[in-house]
PQR file of N, CA, C, O and H, with PARSE charges and radii, in Angstrom:
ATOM      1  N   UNK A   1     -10.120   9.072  21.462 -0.4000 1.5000
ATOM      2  CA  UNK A   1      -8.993   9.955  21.293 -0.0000 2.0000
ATOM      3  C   UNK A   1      -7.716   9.143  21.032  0.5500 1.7000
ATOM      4  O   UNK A   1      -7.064   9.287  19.998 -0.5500 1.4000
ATOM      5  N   UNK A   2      -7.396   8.314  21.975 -0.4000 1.5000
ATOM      6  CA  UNK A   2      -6.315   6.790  21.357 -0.0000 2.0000
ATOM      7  C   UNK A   2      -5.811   6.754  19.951  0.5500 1.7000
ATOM      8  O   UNK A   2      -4.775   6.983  19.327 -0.5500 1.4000
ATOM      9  H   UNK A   2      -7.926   8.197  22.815  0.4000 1.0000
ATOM     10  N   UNK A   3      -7.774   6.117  19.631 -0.4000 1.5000
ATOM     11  CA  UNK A   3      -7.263   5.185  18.001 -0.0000 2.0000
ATOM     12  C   UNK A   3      -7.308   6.461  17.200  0.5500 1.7000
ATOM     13  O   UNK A   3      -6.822   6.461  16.069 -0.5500 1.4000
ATOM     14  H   UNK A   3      -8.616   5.931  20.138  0.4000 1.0000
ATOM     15  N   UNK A   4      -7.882   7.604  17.729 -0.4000 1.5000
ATOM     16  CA  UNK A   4      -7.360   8.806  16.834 -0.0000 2.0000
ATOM     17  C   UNK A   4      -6.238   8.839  15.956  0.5500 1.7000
ATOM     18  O   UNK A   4      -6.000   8.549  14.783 -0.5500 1.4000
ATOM     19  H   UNK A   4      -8.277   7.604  18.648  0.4000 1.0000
ATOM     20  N   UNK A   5      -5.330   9.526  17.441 -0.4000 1.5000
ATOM     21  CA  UNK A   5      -3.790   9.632  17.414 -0.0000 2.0000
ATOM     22  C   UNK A   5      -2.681   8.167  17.270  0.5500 1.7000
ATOM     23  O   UNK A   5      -1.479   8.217  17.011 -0.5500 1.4000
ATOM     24  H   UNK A   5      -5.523   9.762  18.394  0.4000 1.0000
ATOM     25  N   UNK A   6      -3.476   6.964  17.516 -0.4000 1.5000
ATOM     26  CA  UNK A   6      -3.112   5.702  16.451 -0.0000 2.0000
ATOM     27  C   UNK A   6      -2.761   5.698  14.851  0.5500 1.7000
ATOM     28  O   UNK A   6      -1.789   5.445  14.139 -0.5500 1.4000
ATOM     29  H   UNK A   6      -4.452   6.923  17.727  0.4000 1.0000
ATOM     30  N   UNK A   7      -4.805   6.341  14.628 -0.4000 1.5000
ATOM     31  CA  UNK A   7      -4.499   6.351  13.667 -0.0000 2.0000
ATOM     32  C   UNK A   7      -3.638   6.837  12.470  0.5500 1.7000
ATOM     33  O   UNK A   7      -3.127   6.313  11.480 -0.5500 1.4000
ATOM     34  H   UNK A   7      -5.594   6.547  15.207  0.4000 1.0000
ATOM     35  N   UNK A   8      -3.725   8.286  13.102 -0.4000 1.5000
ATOM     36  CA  UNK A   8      -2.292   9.424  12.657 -0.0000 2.0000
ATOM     37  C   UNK A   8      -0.919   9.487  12.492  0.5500 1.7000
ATOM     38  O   UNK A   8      -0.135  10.113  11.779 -0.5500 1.4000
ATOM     39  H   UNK A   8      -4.140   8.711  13.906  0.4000 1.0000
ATOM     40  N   UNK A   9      -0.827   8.080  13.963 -0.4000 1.5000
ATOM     41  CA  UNK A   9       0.740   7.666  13.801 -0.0000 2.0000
ATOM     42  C   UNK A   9       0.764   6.534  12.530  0.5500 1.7000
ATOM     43  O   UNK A   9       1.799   6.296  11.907 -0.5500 1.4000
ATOM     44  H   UNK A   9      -1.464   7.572  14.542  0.4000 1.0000
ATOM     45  N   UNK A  10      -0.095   6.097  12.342 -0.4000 1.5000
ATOM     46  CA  UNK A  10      -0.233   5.303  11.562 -0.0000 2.0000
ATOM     47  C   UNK A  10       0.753   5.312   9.549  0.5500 1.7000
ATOM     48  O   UNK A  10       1.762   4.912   8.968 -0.5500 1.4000
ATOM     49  H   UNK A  10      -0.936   6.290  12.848  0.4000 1.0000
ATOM     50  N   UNK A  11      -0.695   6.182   9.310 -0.4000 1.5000
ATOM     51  CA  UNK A  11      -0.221   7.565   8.418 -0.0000 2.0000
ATOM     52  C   UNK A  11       0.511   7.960   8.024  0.5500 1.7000
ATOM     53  O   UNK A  11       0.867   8.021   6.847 -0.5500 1.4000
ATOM     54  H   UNK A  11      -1.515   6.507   9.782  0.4000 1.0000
ATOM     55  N   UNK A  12       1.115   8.504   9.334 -0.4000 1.5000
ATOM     56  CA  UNK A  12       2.414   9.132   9.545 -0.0000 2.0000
ATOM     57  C   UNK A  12       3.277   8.209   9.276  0.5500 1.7000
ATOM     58  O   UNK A  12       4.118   8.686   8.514 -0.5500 1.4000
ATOM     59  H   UNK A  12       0.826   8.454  10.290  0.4000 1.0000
ATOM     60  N   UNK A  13       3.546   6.863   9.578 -0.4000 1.5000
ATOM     61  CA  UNK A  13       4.276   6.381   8.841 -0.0000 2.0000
ATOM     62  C   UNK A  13       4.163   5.518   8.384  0.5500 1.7000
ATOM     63  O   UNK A  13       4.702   4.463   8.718 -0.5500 1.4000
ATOM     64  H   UNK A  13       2.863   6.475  10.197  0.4000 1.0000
ATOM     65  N   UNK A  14       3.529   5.663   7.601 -0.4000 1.5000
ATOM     66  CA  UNK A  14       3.036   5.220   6.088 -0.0000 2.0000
ATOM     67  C   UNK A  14       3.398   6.074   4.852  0.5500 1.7000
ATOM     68  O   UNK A  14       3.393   5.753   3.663 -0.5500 1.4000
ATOM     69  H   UNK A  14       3.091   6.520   7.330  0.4000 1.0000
ATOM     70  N   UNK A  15       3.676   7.109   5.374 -0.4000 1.5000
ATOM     71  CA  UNK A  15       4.421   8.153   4.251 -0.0000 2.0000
ATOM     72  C   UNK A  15       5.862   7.777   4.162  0.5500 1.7000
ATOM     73  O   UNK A  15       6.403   8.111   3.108 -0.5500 1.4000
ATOM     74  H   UNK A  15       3.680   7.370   6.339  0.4000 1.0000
ATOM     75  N   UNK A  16       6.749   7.033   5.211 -0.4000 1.5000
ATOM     76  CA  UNK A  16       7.719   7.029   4.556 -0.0000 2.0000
ATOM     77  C   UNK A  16       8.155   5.530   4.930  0.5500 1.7000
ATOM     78  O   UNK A  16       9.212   5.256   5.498 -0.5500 1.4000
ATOM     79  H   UNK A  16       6.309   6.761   6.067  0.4000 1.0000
ATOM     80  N   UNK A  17       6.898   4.328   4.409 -0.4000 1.5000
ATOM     81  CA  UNK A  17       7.202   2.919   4.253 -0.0000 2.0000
ATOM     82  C   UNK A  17       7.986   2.709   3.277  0.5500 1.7000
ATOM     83  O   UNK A  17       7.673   3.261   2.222 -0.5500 1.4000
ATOM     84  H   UNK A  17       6.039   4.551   3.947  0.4000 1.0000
ATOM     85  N   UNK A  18       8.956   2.053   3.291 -0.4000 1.5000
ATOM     86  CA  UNK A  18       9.608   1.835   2.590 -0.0000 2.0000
ATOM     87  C   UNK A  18       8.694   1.456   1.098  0.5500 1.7000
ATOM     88  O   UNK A  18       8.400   2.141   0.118 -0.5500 1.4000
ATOM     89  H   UNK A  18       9.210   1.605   4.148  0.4000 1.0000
ATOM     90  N   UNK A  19       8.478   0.294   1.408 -0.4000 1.5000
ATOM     91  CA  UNK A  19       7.724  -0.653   0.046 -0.0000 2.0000
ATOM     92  C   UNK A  19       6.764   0.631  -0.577  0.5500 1.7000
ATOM     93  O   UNK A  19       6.960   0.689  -1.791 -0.5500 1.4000
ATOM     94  H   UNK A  19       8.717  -0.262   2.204  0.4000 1.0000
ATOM     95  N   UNK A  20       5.967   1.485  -0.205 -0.4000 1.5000
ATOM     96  CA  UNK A  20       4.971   2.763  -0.295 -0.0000 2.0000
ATOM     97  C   UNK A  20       6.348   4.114  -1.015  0.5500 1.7000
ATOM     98  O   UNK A  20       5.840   4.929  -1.785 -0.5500 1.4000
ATOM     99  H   UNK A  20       5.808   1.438   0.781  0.4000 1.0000
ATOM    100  N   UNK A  21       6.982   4.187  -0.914 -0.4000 1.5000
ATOM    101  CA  UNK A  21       7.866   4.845  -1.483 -0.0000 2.0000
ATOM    102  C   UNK A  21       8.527   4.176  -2.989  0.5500 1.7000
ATOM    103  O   UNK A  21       8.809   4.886  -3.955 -0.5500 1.4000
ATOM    104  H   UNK A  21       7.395   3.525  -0.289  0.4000 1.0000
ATOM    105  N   UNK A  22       8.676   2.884  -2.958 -0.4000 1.5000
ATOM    106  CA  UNK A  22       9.243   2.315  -3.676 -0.0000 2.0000
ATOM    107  C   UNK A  22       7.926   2.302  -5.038  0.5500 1.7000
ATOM    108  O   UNK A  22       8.353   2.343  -6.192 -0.5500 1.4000
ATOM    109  H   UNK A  22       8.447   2.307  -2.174  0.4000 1.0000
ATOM    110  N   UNK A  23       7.268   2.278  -4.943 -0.4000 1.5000
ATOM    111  CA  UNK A  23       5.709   2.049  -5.471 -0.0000 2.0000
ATOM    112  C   UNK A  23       6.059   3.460  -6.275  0.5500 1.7000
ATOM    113  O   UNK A  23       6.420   3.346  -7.446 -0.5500 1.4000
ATOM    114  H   UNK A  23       6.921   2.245  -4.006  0.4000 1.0000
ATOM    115  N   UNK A  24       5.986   4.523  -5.807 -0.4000 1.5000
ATOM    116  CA  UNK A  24       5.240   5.871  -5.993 -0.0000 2.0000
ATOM    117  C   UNK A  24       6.714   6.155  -6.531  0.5500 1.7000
ATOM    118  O   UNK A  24       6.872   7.172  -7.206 -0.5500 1.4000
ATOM    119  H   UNK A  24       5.693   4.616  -4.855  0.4000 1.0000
ATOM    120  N   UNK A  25       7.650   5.439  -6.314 -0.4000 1.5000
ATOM    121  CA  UNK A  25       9.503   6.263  -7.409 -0.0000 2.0000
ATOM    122  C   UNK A  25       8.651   5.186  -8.989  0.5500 1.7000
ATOM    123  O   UNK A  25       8.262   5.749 -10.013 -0.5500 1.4000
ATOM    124  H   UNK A  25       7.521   4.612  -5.766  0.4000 1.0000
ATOM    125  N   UNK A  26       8.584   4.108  -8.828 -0.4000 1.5000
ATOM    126  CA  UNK A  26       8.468   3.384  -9.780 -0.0000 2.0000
ATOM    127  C   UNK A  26       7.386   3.875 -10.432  0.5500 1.7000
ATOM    128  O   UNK A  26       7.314   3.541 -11.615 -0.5500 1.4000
ATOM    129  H   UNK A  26       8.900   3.651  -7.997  0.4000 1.0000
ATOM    130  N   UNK A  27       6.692   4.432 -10.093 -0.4000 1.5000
ATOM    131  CA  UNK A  27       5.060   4.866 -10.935 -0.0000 2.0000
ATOM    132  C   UNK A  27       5.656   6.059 -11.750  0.5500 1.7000
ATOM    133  O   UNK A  27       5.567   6.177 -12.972 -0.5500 1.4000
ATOM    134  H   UNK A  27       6.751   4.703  -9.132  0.4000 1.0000
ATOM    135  N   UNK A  28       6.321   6.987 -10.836 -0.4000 1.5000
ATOM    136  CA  UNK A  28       6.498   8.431 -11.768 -0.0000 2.0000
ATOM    137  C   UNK A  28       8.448   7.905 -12.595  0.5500 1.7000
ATOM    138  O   UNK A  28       9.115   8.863 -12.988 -0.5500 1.4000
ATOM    139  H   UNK A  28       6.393   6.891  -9.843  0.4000 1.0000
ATOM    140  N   UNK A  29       8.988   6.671 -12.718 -0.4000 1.5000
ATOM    141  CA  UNK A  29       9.799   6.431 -13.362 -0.0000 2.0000
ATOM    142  C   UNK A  29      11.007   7.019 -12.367  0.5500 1.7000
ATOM    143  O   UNK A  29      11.882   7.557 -13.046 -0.5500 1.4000
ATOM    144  H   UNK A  29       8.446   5.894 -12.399  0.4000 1.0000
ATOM    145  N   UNK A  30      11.268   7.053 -10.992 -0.4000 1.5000
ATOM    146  CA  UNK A  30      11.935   7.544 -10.545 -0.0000 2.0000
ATOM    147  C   UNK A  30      13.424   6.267  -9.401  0.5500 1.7000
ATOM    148  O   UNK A  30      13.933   6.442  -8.294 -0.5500 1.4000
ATOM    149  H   UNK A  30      10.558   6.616 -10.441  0.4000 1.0000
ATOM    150  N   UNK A  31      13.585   5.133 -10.444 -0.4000 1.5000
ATOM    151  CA  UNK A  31      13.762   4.278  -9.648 -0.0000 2.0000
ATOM    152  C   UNK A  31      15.110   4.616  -9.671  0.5500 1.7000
ATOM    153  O   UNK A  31      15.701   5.096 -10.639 -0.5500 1.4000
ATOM    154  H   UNK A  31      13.171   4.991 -11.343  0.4000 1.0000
ATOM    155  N   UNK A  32      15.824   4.221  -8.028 -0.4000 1.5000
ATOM    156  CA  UNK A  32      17.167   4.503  -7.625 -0.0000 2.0000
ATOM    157  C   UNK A  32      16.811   6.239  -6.733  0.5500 1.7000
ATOM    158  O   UNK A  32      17.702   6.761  -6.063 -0.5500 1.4000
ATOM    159  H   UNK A  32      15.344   3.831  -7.242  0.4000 1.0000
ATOM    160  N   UNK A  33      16.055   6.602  -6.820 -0.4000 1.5000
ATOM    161  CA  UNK A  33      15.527   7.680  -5.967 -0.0000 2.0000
ATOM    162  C   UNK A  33      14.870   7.718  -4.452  0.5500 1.7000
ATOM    163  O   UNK A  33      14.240   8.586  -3.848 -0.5500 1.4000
ATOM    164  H   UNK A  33      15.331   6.178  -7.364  0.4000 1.0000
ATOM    165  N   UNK A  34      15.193   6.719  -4.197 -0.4000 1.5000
ATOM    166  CA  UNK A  34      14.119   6.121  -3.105 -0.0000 2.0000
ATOM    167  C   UNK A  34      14.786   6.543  -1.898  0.5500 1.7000
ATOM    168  O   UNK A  34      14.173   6.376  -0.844 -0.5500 1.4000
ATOM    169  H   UNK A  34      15.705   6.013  -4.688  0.4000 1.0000
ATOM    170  N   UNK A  35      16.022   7.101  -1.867 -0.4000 1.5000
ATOM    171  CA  UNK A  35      16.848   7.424  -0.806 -0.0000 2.0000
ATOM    172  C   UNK A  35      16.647   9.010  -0.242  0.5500 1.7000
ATOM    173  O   UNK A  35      16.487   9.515   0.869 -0.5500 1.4000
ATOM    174  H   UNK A  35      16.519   7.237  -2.723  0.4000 1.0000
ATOM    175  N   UNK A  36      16.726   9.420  -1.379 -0.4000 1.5000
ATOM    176  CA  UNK A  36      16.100  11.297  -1.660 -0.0000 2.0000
ATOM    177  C   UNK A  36      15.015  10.948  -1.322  0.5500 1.7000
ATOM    178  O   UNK A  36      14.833  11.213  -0.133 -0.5500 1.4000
ATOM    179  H   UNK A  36      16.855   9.010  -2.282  0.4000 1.0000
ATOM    180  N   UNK A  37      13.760  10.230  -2.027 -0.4000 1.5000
ATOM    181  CA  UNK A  37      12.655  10.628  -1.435 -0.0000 2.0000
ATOM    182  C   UNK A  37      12.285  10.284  -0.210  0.5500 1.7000
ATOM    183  O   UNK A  37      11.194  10.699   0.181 -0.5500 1.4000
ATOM    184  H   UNK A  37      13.907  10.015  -2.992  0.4000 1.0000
ATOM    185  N   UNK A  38      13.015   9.541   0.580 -0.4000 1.5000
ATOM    186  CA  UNK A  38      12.407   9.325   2.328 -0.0000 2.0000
ATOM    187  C   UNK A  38      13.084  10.363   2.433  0.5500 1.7000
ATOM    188  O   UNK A  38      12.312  11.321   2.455 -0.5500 1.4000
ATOM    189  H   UNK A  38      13.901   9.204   0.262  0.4000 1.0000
ATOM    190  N   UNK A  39      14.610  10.822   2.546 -0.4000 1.5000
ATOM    191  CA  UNK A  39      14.832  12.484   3.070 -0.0000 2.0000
ATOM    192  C   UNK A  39      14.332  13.435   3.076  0.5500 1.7000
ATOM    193  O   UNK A  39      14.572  14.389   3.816 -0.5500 1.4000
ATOM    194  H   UNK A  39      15.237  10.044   2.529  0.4000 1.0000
ATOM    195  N   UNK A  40      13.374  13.336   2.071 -0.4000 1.5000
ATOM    196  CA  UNK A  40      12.633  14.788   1.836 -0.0000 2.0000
ATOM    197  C   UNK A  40      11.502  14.750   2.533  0.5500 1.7000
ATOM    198  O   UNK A  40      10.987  15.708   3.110 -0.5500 1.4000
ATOM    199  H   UNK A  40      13.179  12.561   1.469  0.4000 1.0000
ATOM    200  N   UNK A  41      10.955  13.238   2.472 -0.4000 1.5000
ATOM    201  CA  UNK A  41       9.902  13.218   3.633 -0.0000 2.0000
ATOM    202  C   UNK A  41      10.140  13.119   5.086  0.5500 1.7000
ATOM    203  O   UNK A  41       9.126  12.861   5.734 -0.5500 1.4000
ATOM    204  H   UNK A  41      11.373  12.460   2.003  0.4000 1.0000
ATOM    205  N   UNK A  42      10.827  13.209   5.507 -0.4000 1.5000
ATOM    206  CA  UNK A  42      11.192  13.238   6.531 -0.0000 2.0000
ATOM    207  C   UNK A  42      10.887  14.207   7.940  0.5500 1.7000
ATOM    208  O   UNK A  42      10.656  13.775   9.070 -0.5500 1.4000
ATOM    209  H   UNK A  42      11.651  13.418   4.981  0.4000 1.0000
ATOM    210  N   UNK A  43      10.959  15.596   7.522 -0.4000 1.5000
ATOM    211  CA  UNK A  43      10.633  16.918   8.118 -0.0000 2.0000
ATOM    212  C   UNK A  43       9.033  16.753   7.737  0.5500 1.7000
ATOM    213  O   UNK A  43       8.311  16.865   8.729 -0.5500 1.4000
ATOM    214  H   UNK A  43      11.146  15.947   6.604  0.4000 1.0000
ATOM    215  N   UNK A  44       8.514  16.570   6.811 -0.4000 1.5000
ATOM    216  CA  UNK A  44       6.823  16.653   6.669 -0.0000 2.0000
ATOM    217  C   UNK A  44       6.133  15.438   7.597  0.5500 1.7000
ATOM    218  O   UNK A  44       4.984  15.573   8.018 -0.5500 1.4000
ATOM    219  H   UNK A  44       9.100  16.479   6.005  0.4000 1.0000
ATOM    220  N   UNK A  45       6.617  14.708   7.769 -0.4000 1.5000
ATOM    221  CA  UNK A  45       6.269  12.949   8.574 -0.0000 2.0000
ATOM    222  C   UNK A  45       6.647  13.526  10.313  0.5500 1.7000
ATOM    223  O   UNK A  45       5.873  13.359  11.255 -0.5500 1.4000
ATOM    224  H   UNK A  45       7.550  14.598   7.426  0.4000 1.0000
ATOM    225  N   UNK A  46       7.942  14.180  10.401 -0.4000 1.5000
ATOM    226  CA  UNK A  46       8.191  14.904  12.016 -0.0000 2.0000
ATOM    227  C   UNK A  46       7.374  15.704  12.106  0.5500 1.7000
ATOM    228  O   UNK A  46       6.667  15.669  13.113 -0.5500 1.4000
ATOM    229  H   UNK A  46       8.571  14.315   9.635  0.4000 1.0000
ATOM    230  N   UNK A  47       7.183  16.573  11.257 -0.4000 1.5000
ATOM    231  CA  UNK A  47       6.063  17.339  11.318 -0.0000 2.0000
ATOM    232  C   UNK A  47       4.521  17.377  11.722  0.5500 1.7000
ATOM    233  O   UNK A  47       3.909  18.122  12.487 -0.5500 1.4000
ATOM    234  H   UNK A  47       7.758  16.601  10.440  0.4000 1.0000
ATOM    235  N   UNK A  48       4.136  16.351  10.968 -0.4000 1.5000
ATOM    236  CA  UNK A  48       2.957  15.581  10.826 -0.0000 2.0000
ATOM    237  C   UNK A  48       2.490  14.851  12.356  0.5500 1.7000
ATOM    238  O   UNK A  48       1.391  14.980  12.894 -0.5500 1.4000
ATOM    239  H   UNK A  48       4.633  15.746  10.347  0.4000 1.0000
ATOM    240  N   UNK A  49       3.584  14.112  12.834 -0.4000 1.5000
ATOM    241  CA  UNK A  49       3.931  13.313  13.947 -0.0000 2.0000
ATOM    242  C   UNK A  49       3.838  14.246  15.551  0.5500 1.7000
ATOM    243  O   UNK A  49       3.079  14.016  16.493 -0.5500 1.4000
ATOM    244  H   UNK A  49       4.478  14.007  12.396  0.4000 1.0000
ATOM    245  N   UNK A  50       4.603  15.034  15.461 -0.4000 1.5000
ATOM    246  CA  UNK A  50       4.986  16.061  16.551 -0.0000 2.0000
ATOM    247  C   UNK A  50       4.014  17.371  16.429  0.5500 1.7000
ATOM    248  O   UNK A  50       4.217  18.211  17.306 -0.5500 1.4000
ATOM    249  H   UNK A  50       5.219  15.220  14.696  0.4000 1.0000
ATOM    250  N   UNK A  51       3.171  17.621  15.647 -0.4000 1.5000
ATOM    251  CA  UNK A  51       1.996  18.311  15.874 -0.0000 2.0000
ATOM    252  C   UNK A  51       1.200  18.048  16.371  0.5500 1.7000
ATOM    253  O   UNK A  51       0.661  18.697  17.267 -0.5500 1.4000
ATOM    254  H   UNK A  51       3.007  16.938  14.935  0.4000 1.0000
ATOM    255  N   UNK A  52       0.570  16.031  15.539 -0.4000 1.5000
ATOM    256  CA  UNK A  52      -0.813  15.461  16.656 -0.0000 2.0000
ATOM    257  C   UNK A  52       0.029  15.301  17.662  0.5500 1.7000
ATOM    258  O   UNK A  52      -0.539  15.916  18.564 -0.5500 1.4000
ATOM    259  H   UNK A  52       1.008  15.504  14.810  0.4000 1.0000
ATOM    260  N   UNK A  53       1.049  14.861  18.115 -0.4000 1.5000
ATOM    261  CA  UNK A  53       1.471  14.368  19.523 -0.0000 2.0000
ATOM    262  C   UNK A  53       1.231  15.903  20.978  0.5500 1.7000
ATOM    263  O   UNK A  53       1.052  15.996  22.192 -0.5500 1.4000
ATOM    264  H   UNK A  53       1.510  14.361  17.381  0.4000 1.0000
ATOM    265  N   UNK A  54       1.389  16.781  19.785 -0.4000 1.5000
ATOM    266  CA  UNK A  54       1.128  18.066  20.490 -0.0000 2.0000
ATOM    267  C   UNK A  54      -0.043  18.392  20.810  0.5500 1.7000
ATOM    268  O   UNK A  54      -0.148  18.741  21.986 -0.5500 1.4000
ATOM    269  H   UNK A  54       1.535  16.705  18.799  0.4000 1.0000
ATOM    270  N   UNK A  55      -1.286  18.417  19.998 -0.4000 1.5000
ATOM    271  CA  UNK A  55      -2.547  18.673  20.003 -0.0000 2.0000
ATOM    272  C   UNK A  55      -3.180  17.434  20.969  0.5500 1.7000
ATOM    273  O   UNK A  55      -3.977  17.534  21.902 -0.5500 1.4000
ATOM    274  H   UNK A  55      -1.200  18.134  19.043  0.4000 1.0000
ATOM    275  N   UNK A  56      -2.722  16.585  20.570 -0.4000 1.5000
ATOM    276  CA  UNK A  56      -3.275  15.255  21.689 -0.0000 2.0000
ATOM    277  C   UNK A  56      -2.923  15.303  22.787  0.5500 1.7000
ATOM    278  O   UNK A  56      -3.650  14.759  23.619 -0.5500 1.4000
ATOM    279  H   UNK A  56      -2.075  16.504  19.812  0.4000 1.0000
ATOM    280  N   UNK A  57      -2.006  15.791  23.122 -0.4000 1.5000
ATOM    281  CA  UNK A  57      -1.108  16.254  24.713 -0.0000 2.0000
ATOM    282  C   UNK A  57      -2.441  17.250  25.355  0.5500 1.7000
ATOM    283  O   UNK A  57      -3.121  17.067  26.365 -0.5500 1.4000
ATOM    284  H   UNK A  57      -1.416  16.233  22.447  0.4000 1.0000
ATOM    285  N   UNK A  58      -2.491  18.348  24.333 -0.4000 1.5000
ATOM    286  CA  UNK A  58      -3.867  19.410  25.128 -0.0000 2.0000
ATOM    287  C   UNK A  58      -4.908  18.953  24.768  0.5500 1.7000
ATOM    288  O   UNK A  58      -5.445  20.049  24.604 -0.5500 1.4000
ATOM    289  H   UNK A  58      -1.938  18.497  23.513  0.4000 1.0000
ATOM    290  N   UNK A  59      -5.636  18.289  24.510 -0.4000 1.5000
ATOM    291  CA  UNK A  59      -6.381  17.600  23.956 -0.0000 2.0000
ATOM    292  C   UNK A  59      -7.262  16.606  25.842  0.5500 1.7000
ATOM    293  O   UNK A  59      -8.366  16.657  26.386 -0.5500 1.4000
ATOM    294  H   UNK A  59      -5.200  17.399  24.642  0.4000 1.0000
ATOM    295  N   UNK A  60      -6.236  16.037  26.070 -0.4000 1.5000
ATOM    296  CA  UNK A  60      -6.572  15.093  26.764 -0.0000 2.0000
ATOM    297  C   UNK A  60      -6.728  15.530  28.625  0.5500 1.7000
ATOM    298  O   UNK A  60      -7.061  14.665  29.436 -0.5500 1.4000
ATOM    299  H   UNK A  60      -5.339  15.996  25.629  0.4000 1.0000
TER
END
């Protein structure tokens, strides 16, 4: 159950690594965007984060 919710945090932020953002503006031609796109990820990554932390709470 641990490396579960490890792994999830993991993930979780890995969606808004820097260098992993920078990758994915430059692929779709979006460079100088990199600021917008961690903001926007932001609520989906809390999201993401504070749900397993929730489910793992009853969980255990």
């Amino acid at each position: 159950m641990i490396l579960a919710r490890q792994t999830v945090g993991a993930s979780a932020g890995n969606m808004i690594c820097v260098s992993n953002v920078v990758a994915a503006a430059a692929t779709v031609a979006m460079i100088g965007c990199e600021g917008l796109l961690i903001r926007q990820l932001l609520l989906p990554t809390a999201y993401y984060a504070i749900g397993t932390a929730v489910i793992g709470y009853f969980l255990i």
